[in-house]
PyMOL Python script that loads the backbone (N, CA, C, O; Angstrom):
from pymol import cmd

cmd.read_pdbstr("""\
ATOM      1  N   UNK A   1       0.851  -1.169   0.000  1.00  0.00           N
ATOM      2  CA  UNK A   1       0.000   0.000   0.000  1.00  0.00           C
ATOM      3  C   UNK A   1       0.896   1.230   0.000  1.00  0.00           C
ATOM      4  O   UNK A   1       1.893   1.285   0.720  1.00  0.00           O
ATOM      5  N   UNK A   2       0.499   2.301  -0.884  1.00  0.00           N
ATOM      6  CA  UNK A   2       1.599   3.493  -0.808  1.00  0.00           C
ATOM      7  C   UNK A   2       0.659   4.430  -0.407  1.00  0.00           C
ATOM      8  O   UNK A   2      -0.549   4.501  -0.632  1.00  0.00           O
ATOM      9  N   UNK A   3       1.657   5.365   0.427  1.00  0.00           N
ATOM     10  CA  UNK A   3       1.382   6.116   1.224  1.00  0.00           C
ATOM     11  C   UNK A   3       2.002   7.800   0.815  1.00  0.00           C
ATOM     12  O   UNK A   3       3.112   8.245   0.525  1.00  0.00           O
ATOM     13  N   UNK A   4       0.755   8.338   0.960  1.00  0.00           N
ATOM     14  CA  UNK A   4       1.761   9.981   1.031  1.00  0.00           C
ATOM     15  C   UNK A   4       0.895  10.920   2.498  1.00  0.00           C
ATOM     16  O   UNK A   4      -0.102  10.879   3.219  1.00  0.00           O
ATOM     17  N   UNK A   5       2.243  11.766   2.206  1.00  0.00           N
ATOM     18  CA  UNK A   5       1.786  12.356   3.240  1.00  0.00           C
ATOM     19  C   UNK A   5       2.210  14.043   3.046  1.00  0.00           C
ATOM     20  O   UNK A   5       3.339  14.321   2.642  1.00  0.00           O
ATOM     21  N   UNK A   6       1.391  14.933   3.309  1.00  0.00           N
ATOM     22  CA  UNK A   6       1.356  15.970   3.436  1.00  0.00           C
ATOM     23  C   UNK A   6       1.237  17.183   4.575  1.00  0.00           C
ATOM     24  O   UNK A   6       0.086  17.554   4.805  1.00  0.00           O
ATOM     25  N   UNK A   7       2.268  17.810   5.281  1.00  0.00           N
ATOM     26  CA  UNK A   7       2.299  18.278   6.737  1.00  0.00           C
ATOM     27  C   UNK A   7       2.437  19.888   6.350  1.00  0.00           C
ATOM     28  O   UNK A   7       3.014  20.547   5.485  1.00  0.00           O
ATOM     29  N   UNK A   8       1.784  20.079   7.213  1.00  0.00           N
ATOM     30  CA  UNK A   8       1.649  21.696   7.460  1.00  0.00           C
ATOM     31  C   UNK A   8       1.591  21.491   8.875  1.00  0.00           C
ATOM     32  O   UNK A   8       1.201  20.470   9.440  1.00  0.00           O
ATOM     33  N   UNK A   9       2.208  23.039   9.645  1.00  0.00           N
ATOM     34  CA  UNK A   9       2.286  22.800  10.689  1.00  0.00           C
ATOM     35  C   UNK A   9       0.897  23.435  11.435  1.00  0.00           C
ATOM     36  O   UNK A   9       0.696  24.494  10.840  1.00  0.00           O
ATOM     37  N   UNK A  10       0.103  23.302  12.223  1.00  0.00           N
ATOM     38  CA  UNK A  10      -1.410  23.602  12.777  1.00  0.00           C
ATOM     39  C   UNK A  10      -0.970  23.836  14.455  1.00  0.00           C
ATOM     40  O   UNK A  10      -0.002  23.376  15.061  1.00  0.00           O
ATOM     41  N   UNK A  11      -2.224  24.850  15.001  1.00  0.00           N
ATOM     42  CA  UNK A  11      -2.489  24.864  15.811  1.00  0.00           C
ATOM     43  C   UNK A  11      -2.847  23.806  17.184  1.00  0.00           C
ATOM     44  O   UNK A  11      -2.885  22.698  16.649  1.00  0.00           O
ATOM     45  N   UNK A  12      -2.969  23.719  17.837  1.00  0.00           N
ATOM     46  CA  UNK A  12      -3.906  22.121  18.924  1.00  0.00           C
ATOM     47  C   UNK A  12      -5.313  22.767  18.372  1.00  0.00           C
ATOM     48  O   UNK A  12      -5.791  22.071  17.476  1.00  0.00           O
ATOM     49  N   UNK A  13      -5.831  23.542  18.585  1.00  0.00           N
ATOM     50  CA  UNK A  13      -6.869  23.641  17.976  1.00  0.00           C
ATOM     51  C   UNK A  13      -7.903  23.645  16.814  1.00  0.00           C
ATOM     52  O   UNK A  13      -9.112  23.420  16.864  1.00  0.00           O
ATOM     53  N   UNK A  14      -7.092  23.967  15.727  1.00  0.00           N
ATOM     54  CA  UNK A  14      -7.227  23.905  14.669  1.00  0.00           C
ATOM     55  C   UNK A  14      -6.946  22.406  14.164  1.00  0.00           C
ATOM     56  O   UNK A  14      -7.839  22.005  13.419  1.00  0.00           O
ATOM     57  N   UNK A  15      -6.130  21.680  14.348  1.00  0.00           N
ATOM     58  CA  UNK A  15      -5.642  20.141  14.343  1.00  0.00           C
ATOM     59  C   UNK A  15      -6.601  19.459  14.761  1.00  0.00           C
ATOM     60  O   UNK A  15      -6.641  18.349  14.231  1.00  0.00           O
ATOM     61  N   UNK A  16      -7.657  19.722  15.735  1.00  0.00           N
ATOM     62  CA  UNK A  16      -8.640  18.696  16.364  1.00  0.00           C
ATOM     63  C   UNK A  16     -10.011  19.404  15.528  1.00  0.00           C
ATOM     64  O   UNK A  16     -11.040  18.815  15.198  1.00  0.00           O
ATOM     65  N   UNK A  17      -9.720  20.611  15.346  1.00  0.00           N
ATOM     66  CA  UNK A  17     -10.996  21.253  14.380  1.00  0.00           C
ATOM     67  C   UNK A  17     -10.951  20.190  13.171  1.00  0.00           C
ATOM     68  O   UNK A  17     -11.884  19.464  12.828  1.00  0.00           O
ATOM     69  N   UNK A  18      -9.732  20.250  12.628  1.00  0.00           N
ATOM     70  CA  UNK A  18      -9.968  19.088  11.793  1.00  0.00           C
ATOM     71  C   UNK A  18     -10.666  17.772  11.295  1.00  0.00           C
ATOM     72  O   UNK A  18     -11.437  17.292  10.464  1.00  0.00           O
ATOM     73  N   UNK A  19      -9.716  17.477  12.574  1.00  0.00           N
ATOM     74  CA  UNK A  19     -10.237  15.851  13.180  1.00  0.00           C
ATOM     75  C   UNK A  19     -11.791  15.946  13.343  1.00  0.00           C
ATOM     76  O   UNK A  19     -12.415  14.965  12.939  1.00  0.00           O
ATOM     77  N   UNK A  20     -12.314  16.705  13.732  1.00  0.00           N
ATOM     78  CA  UNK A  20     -13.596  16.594  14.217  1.00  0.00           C
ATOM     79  C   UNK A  20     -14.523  17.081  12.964  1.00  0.00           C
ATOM     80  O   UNK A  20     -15.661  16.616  13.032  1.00  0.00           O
ATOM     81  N   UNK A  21     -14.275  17.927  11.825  1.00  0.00           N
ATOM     82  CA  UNK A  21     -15.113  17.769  11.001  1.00  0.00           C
ATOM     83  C   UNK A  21     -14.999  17.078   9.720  1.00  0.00           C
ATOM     84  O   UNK A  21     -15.855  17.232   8.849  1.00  0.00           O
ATOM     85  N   UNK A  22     -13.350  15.859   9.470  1.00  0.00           N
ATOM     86  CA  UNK A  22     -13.517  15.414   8.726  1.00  0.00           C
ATOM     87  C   UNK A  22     -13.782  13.765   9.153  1.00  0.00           C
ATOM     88  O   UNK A  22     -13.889  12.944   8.242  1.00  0.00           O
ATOM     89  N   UNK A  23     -13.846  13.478  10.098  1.00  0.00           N
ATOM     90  CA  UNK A  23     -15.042  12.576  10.790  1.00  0.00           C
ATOM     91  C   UNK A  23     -15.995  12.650  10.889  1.00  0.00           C
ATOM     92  O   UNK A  23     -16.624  11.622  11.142  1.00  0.00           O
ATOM     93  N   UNK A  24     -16.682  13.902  10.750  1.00  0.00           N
ATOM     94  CA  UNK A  24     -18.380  13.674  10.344  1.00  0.00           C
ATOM     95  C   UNK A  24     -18.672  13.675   9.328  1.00  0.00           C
ATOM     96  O   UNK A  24     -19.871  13.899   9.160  1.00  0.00           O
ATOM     97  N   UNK A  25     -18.004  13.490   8.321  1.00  0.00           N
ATOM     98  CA  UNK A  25     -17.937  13.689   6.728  1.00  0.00           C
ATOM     99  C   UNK A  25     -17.982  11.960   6.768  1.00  0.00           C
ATOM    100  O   UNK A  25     -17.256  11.157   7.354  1.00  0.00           O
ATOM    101  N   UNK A  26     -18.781  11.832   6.168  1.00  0.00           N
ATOM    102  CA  UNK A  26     -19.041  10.068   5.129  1.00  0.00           C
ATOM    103  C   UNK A  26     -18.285   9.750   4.891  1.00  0.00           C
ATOM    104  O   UNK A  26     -17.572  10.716   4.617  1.00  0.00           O
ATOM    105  N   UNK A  27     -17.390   8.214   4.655  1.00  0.00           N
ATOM    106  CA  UNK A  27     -16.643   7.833   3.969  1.00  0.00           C
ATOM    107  C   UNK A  27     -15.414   8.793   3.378  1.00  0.00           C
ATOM    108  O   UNK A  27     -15.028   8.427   2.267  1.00  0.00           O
ATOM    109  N   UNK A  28     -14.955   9.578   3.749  1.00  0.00           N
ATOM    110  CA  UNK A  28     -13.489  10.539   3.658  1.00  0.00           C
ATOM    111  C   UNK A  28     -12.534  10.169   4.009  1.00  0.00           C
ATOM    112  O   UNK A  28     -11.502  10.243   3.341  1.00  0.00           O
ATOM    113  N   UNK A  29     -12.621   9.634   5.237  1.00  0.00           N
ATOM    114  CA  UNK A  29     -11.460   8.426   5.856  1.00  0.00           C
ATOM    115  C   UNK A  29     -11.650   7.957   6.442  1.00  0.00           C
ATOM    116  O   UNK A  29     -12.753   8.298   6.869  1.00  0.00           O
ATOM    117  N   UNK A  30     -11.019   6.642   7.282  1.00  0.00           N
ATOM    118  CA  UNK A  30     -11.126   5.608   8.048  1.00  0.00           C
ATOM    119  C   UNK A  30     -11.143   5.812   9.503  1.00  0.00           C
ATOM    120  O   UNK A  30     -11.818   5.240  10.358  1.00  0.00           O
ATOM    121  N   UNK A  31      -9.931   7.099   9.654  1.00  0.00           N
ATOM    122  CA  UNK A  31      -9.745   7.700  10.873  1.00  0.00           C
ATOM    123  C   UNK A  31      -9.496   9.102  11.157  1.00  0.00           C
ATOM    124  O   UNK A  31     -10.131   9.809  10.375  1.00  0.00           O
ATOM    125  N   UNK A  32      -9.084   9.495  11.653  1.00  0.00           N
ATOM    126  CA  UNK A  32      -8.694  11.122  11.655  1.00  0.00           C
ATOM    127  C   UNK A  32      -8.017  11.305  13.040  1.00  0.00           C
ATOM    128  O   UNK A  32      -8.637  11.097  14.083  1.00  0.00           O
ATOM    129  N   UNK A  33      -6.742  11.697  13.011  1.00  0.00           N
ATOM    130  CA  UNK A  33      -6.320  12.279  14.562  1.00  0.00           C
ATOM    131  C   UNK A  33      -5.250  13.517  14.594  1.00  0.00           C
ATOM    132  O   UNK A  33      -4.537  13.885  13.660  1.00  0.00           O
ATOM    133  N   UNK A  34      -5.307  13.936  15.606  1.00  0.00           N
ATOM    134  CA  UNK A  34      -4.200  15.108  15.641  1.00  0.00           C
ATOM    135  C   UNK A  34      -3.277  14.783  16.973  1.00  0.00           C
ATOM    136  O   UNK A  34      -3.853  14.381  17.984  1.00  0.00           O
ATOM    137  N   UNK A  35      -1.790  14.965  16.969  1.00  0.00           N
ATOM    138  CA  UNK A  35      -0.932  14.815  17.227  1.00  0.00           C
ATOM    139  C   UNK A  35       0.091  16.276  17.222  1.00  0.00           C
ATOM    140  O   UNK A  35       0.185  17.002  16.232  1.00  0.00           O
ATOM    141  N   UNK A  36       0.939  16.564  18.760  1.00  0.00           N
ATOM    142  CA  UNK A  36       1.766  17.337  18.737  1.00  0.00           C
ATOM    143  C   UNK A  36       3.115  17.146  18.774  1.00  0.00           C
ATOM    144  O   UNK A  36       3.407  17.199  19.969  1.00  0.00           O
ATOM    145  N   UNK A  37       4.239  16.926  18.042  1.00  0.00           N
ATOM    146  CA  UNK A  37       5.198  16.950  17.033  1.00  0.00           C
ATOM    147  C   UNK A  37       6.126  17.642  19.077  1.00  0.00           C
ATOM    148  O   UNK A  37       5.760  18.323  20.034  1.00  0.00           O
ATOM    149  N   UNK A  38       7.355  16.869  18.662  1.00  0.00           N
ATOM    150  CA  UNK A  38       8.418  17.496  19.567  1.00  0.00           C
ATOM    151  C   UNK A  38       8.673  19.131  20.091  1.00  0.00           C
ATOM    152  O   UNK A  38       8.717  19.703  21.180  1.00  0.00           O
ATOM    153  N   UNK A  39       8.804  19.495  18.730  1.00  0.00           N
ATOM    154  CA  UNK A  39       9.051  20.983  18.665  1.00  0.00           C
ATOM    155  C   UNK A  39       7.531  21.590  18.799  1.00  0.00           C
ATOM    156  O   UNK A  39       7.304  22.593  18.123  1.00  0.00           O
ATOM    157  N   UNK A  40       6.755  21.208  19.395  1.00  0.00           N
ATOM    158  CA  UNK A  40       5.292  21.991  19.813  1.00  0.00           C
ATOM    159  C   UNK A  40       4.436  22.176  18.599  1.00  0.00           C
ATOM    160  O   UNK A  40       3.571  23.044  18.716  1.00  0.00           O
ATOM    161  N   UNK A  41       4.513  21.363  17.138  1.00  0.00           N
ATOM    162  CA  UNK A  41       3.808  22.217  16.321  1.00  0.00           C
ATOM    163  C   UNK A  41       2.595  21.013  15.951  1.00  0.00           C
ATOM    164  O   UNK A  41       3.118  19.911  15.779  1.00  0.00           O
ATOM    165  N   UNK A  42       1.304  21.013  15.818  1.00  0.00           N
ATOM    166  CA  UNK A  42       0.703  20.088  16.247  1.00  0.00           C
ATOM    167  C   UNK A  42       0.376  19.524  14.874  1.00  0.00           C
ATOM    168  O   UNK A  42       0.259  20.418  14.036  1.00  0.00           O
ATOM    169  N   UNK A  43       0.232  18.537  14.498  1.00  0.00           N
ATOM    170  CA  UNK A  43      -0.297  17.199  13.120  1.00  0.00           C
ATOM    171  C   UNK A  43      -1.533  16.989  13.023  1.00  0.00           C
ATOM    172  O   UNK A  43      -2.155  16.660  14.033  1.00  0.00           O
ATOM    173  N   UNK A  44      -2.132  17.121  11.876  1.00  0.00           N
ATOM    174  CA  UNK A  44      -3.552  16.084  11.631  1.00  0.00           C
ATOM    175  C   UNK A  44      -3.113  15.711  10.613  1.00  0.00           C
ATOM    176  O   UNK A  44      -2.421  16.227   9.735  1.00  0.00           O
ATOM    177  N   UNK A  45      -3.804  14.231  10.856  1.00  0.00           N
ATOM    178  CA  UNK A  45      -3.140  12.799  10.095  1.00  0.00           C
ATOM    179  C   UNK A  45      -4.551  12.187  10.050  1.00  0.00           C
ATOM    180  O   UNK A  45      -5.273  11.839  10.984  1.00  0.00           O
ATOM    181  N   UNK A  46      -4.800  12.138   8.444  1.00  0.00           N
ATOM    182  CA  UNK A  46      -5.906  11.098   8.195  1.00  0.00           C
ATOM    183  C   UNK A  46      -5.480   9.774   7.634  1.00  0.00           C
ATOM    184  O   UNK A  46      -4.288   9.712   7.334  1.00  0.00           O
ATOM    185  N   UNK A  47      -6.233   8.664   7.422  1.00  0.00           N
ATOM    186  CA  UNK A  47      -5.880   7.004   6.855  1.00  0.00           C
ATOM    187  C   UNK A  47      -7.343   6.916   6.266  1.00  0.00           C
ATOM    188  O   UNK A  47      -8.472   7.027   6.745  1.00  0.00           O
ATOM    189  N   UNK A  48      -6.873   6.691   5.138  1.00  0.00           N
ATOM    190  CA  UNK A  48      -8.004   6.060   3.779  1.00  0.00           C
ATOM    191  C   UNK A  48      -7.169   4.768   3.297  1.00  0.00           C
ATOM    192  O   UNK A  48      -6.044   4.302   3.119  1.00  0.00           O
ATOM    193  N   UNK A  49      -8.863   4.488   3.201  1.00  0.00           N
ATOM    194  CA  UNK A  49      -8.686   2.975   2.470  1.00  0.00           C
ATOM    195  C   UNK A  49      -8.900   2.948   0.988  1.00  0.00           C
ATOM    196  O   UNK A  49      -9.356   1.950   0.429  1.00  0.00           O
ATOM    197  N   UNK A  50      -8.591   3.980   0.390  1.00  0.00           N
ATOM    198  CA  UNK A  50      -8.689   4.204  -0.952  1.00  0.00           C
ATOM    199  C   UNK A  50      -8.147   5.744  -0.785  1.00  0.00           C
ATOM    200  O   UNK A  50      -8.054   6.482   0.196  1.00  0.00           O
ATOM    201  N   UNK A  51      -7.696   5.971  -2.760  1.00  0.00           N
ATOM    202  CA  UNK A  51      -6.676   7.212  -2.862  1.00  0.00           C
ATOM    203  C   UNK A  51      -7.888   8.785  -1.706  1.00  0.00           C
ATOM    204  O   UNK A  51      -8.990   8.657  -1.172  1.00  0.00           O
ATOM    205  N   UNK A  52      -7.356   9.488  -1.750  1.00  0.00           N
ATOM    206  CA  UNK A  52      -8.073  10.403  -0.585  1.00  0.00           C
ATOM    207  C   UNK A  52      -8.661  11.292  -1.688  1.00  0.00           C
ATOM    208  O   UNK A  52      -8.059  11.434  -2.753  1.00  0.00           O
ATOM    209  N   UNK A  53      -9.493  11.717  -1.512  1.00  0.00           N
ATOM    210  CA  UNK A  53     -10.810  12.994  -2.005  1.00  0.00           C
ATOM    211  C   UNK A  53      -9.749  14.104  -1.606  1.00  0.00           C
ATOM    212  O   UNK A  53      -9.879  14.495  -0.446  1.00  0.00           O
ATOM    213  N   UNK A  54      -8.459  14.841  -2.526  1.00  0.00           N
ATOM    214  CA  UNK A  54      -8.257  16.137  -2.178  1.00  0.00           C
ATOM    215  C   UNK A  54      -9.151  17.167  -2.436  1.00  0.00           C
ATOM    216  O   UNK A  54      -8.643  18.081  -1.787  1.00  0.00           O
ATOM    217  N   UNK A  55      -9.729  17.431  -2.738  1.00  0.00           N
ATOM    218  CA  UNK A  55     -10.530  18.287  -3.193  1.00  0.00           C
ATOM    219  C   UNK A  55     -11.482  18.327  -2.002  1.00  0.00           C
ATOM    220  O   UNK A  55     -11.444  19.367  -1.345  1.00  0.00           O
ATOM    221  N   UNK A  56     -12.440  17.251  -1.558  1.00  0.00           N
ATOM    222  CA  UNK A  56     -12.903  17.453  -0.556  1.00  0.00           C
ATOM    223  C   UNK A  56     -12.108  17.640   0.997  1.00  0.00           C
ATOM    224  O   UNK A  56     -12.500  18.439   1.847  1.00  0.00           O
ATOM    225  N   UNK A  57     -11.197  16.940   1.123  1.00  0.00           N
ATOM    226  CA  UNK A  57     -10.152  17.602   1.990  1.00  0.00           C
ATOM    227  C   UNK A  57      -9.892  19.390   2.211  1.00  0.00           C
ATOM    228  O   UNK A  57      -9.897  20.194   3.143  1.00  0.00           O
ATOM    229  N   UNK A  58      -9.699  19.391   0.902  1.00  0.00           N
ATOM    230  CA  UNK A  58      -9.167  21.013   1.014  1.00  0.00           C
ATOM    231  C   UNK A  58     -10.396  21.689   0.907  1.00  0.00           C
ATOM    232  O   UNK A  58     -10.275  22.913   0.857  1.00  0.00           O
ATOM    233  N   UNK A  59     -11.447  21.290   0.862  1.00  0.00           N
ATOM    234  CA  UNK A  59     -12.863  22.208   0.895  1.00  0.00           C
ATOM    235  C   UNK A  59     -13.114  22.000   2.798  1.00  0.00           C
ATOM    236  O   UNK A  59     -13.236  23.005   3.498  1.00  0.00           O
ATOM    237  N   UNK A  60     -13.141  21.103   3.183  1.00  0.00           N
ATOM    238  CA  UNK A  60     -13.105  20.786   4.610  1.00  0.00           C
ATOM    239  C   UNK A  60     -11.798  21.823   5.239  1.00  0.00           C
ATOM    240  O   UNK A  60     -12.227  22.823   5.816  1.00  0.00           O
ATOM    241  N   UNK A  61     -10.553  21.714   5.195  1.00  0.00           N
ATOM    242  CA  UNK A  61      -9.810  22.404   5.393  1.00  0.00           C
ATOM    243  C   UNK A  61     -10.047  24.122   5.649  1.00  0.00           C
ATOM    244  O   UNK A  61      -9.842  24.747   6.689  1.00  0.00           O
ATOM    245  N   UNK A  62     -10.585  24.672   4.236  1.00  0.00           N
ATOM    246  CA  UNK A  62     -10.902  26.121   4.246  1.00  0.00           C
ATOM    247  C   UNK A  62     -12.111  26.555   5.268  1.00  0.00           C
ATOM    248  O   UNK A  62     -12.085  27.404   6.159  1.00  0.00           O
ATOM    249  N   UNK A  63     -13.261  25.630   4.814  1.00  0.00           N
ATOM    250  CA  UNK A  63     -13.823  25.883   5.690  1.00  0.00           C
ATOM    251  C   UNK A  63     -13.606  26.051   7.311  1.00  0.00           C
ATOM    252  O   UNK A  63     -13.899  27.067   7.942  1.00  0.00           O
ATOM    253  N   UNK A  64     -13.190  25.180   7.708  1.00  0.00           N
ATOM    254  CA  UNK A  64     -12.460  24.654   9.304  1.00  0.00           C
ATOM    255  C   UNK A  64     -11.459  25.819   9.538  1.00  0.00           C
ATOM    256  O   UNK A  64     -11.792  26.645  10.388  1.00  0.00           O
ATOM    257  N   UNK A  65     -10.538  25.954   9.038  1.00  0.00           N
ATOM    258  CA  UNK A  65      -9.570  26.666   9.082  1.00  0.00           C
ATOM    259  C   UNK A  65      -9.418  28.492   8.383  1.00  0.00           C
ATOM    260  O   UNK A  65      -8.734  29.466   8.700  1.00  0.00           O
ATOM    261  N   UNK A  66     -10.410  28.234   7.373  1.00  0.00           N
ATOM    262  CA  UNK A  66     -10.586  29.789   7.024  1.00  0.00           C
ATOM    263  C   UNK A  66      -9.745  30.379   6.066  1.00  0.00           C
ATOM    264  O   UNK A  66      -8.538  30.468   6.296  1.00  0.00           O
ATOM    265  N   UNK A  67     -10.375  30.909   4.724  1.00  0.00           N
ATOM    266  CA  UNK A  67      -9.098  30.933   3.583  1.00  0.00           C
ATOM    267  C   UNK A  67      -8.402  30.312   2.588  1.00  0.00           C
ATOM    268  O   UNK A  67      -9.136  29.669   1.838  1.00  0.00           O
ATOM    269  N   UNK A  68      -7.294  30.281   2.333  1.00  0.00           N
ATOM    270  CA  UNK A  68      -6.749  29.278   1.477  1.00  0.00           C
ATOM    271  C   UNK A  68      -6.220  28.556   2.228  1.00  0.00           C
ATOM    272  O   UNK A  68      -5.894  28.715   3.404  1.00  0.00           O
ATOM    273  N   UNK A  69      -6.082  27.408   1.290  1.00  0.00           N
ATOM    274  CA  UNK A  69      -4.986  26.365   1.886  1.00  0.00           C
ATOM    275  C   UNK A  69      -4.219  25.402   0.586  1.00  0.00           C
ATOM    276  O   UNK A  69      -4.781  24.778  -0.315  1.00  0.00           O
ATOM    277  N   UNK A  70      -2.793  25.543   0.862  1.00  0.00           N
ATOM    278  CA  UNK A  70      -2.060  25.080  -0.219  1.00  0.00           C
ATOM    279  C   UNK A  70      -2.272  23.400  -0.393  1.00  0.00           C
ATOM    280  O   UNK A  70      -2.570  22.638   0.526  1.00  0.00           O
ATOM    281  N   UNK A  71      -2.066  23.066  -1.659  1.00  0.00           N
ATOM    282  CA  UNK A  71      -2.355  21.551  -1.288  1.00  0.00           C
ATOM    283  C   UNK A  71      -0.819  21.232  -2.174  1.00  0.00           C
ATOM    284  O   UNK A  71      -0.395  20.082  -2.280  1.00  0.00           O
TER     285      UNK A  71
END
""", "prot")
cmd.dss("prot")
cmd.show_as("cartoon", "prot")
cmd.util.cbc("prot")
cmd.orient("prot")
């Protein structure tokens, strides 16, 4: 299974904002969590069982987060 991954660095808040509205989203992914990184800067990390919906990602993203967001 190949894997990518894409990191920007997030807030604790904004990281669980995440988590929490791309888990109420249908079938988007399997899981969703956020995680804070050594140097204080905090992770959201999703797992799909198929290639990932960027598009709906980054529509979830703007919304949640506000603005653009690079993909």
């Amino acid at each position: 299974m190949s894997q990518k991954q894409k990191v920007s660095p997030l807030t604790r808040q904004q990281a669980f904002a995440l988590v929490d509205a791309v888990s109420a989203s249908d079938d988007l992914a399997l899981s969703a969590s956020a995680f804070e990184r050594k140097n204080g800067e905090w992770i959201f990390e999703a797992t799909c069982d198929k290639p990932p919906d960027i598009a709906e990602f980054a529509k979830i993203a703007r919304s949640v987060l506000g603005g653009e967001v690079e993909l």
